[in-house]
N, C-alpha and C positions, 0 to 999 in steps of 0.2 A: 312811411315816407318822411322823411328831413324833413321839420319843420321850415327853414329854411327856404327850400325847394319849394313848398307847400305853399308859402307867402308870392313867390315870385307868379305863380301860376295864377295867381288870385287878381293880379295887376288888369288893368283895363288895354287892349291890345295896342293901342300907341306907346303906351310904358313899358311893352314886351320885351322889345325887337333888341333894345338897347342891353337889357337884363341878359339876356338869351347871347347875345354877341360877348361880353364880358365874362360869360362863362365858360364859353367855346373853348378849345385849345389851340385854333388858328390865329393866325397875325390878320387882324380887320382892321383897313385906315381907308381912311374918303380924303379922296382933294379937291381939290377948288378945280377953274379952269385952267391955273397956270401949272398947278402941280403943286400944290402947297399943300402939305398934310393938313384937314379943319379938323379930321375926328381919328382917333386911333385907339383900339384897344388894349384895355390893361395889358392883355395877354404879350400884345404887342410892344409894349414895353418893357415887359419882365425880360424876355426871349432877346429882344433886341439891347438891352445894357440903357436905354435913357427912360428917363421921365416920361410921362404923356407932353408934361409943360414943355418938357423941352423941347419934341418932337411936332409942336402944335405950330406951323408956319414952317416946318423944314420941308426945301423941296424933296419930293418921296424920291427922285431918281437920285438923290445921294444915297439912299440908302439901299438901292440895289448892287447885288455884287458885281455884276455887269452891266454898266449904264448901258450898254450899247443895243440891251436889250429894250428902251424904254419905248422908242418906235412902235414895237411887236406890241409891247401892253398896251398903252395908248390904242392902237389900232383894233387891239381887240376886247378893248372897253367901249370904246366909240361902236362898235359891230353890234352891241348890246342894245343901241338903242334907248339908251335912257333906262335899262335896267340892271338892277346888281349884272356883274359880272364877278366870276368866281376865273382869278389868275393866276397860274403858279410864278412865282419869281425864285430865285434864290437872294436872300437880304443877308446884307453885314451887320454884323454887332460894331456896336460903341469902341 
């Protein structure tokens, strides 16, 4: 096993979650209530052309390819209950 790898595993399960999502090769971002990106991942930055800084307070429906979709997310983030939801969108690059 990857040293590397080996350390991550070792982490106390609060310290995981965040390790584990920056390895992923998905786009992972949390908003606030208004829709403001607070958290987004590396991966989501590489893929998408900005920063995290940059990206940190932008509203997330800019960054969809079709805003018109943001309803349908919204709606089925809220269906979650206060739990991840997993949503497909299509995002624009920078």
């Amino acid at each position: 096993m990857d040293t590397q790898k080996g350390r991550a595993l070792d982490l106390p399960p609060a310290d995981l979650l965040p390790v584990l999502l920056e390895r992923l090769p998905e786009v992972f971002f949390r908003t606030d209530a208004y829709g403001r990106l607070i958290w987004v991942s590396a991966n989501a930055s590489r893929m998408l052309g900005y920063s995290v800084e940059e990206m940190i307070g932008m509203e997330a429906g800019g960054l969809y390819a079709r805003p018109e979709e943001r309803s349908r997310i919204v709606k089925d983030v809220r269906a979650g209950n206060g739990q991840a939801v997993a949503v497909e969108v299509e995002l624009r690059r920078k």
